[in-house]
C-alpha positions as CSV (number, residue, x, y, z in Angstrom):
1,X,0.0,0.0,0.0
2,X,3.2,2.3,0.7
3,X,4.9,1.7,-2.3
4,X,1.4,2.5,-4.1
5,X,0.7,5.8,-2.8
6,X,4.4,6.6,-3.3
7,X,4.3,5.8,-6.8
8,X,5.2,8.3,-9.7
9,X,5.3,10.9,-7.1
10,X,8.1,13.4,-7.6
11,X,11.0,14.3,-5.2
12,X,9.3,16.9,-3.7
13,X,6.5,14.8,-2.4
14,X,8.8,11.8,-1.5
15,X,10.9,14.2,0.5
16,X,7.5,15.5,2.2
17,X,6.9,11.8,2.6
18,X,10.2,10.8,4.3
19,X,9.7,13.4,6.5
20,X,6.1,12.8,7.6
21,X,6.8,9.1,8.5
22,X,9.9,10.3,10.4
23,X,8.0,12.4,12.7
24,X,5.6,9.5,13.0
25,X,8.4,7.1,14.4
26,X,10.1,9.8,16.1
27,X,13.4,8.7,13.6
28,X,15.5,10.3,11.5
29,X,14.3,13.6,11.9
30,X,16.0,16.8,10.9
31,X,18.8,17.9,12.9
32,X,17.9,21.4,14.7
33,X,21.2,22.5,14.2
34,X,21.9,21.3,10.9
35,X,21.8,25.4,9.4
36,X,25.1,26.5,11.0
37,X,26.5,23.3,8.8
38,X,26.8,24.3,5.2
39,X,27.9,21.2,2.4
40,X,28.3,21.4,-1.0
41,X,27.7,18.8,-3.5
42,X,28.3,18.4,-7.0
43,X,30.7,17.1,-9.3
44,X,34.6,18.2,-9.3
45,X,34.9,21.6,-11.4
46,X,31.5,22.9,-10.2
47,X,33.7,24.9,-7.9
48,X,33.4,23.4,-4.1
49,X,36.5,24.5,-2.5
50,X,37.0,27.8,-4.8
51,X,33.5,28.9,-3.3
52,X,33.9,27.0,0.2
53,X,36.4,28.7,1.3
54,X,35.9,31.7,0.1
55,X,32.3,31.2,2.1
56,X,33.8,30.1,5.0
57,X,36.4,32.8,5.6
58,X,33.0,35.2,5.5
59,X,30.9,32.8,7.9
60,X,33.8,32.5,10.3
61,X,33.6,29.4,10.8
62,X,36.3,26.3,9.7
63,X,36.6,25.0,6.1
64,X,36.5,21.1,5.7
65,X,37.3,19.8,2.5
66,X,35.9,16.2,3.2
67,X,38.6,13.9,1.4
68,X,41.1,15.5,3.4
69,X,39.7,13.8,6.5
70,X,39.2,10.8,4.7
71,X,42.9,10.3,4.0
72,X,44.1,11.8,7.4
73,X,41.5,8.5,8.7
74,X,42.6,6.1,5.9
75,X,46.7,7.3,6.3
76,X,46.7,7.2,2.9
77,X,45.8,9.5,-0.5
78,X,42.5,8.5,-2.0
79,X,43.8,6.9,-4.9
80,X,45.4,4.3,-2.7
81,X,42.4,3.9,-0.9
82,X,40.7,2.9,-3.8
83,X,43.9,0.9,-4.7
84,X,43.8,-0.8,-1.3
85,X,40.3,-1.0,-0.5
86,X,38.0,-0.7,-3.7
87,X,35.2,1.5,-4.1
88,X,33.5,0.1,-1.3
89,X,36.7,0.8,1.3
90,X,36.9,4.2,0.4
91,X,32.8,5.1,0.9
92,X,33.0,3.6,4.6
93,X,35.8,5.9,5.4
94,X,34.0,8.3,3.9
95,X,31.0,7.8,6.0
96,X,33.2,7.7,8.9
97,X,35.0,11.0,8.0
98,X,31.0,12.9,7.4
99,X,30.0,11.8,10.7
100,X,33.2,12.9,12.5
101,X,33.1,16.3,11.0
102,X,28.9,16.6,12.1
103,X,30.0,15.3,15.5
104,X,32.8,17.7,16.0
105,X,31.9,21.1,13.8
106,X,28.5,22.9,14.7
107,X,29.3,25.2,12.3
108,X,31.1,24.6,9.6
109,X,31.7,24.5,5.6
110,X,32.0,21.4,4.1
111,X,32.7,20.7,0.3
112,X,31.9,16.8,-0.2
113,X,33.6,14.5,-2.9
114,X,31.6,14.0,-5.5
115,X,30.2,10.8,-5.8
116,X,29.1,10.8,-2.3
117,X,25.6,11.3,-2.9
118,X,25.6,8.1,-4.7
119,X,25.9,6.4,-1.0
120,X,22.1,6.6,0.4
121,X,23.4,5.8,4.1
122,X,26.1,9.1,3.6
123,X,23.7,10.8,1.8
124,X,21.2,10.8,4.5
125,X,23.6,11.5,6.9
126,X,24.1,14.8,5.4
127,X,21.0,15.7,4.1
128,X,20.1,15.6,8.1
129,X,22.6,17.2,9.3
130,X,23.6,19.5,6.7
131,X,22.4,22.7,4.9
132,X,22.8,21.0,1.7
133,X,23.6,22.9,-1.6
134,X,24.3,21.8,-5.0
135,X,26.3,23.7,-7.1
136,X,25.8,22.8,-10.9
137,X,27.8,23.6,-13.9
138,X,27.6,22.4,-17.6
139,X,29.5,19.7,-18.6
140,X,31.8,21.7,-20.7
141,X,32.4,24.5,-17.6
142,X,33.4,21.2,-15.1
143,X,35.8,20.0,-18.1
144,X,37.5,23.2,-18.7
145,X,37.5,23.6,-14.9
146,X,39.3,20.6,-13.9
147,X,41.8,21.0,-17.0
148,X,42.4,24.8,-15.4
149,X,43.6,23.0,-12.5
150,X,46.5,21.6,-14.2
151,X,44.4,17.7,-14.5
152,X,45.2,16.6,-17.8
153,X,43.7,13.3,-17.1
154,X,40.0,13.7,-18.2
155,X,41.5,14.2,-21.6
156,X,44.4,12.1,-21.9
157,X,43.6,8.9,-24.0
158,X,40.2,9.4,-23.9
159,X,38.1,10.7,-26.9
160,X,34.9,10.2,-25.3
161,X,35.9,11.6,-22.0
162,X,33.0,14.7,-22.4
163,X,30.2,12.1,-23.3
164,X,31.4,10.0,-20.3
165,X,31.2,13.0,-18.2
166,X,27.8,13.7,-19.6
167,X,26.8,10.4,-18.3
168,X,28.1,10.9,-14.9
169,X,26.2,14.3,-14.1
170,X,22.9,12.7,-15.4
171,X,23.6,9.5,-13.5
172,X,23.6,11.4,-10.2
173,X,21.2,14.2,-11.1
174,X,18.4,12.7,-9.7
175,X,20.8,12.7,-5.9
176,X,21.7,16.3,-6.4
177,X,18.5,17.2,-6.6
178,X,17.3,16.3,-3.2
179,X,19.3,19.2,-2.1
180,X,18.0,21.9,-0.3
181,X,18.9,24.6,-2.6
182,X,20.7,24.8,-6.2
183,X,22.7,27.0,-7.6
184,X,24.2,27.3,-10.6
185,X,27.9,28.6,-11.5
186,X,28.3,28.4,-15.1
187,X,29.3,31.2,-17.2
188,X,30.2,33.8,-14.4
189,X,33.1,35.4,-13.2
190,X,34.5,34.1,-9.8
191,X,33.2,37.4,-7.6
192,X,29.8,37.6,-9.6
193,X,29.0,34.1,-8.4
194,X,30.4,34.2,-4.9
195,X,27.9,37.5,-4.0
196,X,25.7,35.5,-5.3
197,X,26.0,32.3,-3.5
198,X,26.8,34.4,-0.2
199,X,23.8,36.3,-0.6
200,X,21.4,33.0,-0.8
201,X,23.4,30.9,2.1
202,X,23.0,34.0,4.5
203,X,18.9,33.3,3.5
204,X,19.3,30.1,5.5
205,X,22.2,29.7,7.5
206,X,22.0,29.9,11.4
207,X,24.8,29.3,13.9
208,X,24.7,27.2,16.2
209,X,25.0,27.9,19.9
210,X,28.7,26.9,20.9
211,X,29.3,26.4,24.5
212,X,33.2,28.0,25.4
213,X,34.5,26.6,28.4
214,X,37.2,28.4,30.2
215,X,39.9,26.2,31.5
């Protein structure tokens, strides 16, 4: 009977959904404090630490580029993760690494790998915890963004590399999406899009309380 009401419905009403049965079992309900955490998600190129930190130094508040933590917990870079541990190694430590930096940042900025939201059990993590954001970009902008950064490897060898790319964005589109907000960088100048971003985020974000003890 579930599964037949929820059918065909769209993600607005299957997020209204998830929510109403939450607050009937008294589980997995939003975090109160979840504002004063900011993520983005989005593929590499759509500009996550660019704009992160550039938010963060405004907001005050620490910048956590999440495979950073994931290699400080794994001891390793993330290619040898995946080397080590498969695709399946590096999403626990990634999991790990989310829910340390929820635990231990009330407020915070947080620009997630991105192929995270293609984990439901990290993906819910955040979406609870988390003022979620996607920042979008054309396939062409994230290309030309990653090349910028002196990555040569999207190219190298690979004729089909844009088409592949194409298939990744519209693979994970339907994550994204679930979101709170979306906002699109393509075809604007770095400071254009930061306002911007700044002036939507400061629509919704709300430190937390933190408690200073003296010692």
């Amino acid at each position: 009977m579930i599964r037949q009401l929820l059918k065909g419905r769209d993600e607005q009403g299957l997020k209204q959904a998830r929510q109403a049965l939450a607050d009937l079992f008294g589980v997995g309900a939003l975090d109160p404090s979840r504002h004063g955490r900011i993520a983005l998600i989005g593929l590499r190129g759509a500009g996550k630490s660019t704009l992160g930190r550039m938010l963060a130094d405004d907001l005050r508040v620490p910048f956590v580029e999440l495979n950073r933590n994931i290699e400080r917990l794994a001891g390793c870079p993330v290619t040898e993760i995946y080397s080590l541990y498969g695709s399946a190694g590096y999403r626990r430590y990634e999991l790990r690494a989310l829910d340390e930096v929820i635990k231990t940042h009330p407020n915070a900025v947080i620009a997630t790998p991105g192929g995270l939201v293609s984990e439901p059990v990290t993906l819910n993590l955040l979406l609870t915890h988390c003022f979620t954001i996607w920042l979008q970009a054309t396939p062409e902008d994230h290309m030309k963004r990653v090349i910028a950064q002196g990555d040569m490897r999207p190219m190298a060898g690979n004729k089909e590399a844009m088409e592949d790319l194409r298939r990744i964005l519209a693979g994970r589109v339907d994550f994204y999406t679930k979101a709170d907000i979306s906002f699109d960088t393509s075809g604007r100048v770095l400071a254009e899009a930061y306002l911007d971003l700044r002036s939507k985020v400061l629509l919704h974000y709300v430190p937390a309380d933190v408690e200073v003890t003296s010692q």
